[in-house]
N, C-alpha and C positions, 0 to 999 in steps of 0.2 A: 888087556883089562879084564878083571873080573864083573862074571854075569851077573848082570842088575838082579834083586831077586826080593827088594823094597823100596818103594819110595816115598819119601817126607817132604813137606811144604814148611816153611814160614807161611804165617800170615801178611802181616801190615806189609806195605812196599811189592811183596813178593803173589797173592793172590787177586787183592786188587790194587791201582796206584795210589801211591803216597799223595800226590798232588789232589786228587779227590777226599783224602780223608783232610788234607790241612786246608783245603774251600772248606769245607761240609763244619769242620770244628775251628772254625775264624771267633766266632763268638763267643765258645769257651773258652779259646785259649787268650785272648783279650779280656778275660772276666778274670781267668786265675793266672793272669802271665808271670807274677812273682812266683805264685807256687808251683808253677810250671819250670820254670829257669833249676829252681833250687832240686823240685824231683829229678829233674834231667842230673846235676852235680850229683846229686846222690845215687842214682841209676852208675852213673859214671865210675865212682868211687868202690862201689860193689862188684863189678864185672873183676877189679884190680884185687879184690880183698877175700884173703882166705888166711885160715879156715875160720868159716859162718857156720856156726852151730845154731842157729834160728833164723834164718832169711827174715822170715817177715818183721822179726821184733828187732832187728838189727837195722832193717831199713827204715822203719818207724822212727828208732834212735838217732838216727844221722839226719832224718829231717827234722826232729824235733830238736838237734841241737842249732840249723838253722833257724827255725822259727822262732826259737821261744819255749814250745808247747810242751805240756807232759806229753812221755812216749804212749801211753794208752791212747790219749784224746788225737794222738797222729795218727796213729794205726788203723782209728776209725776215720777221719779224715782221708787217706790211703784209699779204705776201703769205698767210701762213696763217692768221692772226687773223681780218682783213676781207672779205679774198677767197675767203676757206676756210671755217671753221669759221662765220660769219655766213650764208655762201648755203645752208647746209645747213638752216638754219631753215625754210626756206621749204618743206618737204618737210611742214611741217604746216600748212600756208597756203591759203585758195583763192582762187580769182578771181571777182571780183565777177559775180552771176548777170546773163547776157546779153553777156560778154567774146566766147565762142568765137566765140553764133552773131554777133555785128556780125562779127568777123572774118571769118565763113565766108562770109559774105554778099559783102564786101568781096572777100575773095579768088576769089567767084565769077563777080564782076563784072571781073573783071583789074586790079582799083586797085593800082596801089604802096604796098606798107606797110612801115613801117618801125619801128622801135625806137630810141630815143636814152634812155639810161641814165646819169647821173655814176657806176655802180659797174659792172664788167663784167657783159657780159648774157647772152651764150652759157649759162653753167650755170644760171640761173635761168631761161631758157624752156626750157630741157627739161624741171626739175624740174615746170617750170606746166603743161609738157605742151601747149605752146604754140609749139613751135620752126618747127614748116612752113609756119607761116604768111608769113612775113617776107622782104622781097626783100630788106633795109639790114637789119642787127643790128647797134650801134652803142654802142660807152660814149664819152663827151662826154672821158675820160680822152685816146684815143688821138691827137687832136686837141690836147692839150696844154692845154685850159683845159677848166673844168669850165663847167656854167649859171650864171648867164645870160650869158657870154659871149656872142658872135656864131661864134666860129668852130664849136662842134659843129651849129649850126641852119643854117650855111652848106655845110657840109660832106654833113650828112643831106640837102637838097635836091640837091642836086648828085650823091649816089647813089641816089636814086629818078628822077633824070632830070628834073626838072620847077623850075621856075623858085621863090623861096621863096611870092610872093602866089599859088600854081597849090597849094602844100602846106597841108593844114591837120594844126596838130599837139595832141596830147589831153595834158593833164599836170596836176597837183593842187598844184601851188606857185604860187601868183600868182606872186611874187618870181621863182622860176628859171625856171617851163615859159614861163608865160602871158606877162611882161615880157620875159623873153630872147626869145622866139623873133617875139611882135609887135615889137619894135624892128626885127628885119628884115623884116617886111613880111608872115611868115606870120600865115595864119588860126589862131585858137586855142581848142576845148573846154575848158572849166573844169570838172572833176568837185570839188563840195565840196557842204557841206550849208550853208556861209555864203558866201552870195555876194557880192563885193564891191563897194559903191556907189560906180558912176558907170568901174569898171573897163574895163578894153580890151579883154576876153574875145570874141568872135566867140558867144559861147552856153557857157552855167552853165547843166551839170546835176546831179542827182546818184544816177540810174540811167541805167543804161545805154539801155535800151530809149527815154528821152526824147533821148539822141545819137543810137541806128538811126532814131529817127522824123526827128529835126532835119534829119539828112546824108543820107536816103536822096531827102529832100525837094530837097536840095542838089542829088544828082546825077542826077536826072528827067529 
């Protein structure tokens, strides 16, 4: 195996649980459950759709063809529904115990770390209290295709500096972290409590403390 020489996180699912953020946002997603269904269809539809020459205004158009709405009046919709009122959940969330210190550790060894998100990430690692760790902060958005594309897994290697078989990436979707980012050639942590038979995962865990033991072994 090639020596680890970066590592990347997902956020949602993968730094703290899923099951905390869908308590914590019960009452948003009960307030906007139609525009919720229909974002998810069109999240959906986009991960399959290329070439997107404007991610955001493409995603706008496919919900405003659900809704009704003009694409402008979506796009702001978009922007304060999903990227607003949604991140502010997480202000009741916490991160799975042993997150900081692997970080702290990582970041005291001089590794490159990095963040790749499909939602933007900026406001959610300050909220996690998590922001200074990170050399690459990264939503899969700005890059025009979401996971498991290739372009956000080629693009994150390429700003930690290191080739993608030199990066290993940590993420809780088989389908988008662990498929996407092994098709090019990265190493991949799999955090779940069902591990998948016969999968391409580089190592399935589902504390943190059995990844600091796995990866610190890695980079001896």
């Amino acid at each position: 195996m090639t020596p680890i020489k970066a590592v990347a996180f997902d956020i949602d699912g993968t730094l703290y649980p899923n099951h905390r953020m869908y308590m914590a946002s019960f009452g948003f997603a009960m307030k906007n459950i139609r525009l919720l269904n229909r974002f998810r269809e069109v999240r959906a539809e986009l991960r399959k759709l290329r070439p997107i020459d404007d991610f955001y205004t493409t995603q706008a158009a496919l919900l405003a063809k659900r809704t009704g709405a003009e694409v402008e009046e979506t796009r702001q919709l978009i922007q304060r529904v999903f990227y607003g009122d949604w991140e502010r959940v997480l202000h009741h969330v916490n991160l799975f115990p042993g997150v900081v210190e692997l970080l702290s550790i990582l970041k005291n060894r001089k590794l490159p770390l990095g963040v790749l998100s499909d939602f933007p990430v900026v406001t959610k690692l300050s909220v996690l209290n998590i922001e200074n760790y990170f050399d690459v902060e990264m939503s899969s958005e700005e890059t025009g295709y979401l996971k498991p594309n290739p372009e956000p897994f080629r693009i994150l290697a390429e700003g930690l500096g290191v080739s993608p078989e030199e990066l290993l990436y940590v993420g809780n979707s088989y389908r988008y972290d662990i498929e996407g980012a092994h098709a090019l050639g990265i190493q991949t942590a799999h955090i779940t409590n069902r591990p998948v038979s016969g999968g391409v995962a580089d190592f399935t865990f589902s504390r943190y403390e059995q990844l600091q033991s796995w990866l610190l072994e890695k980079l001896a």
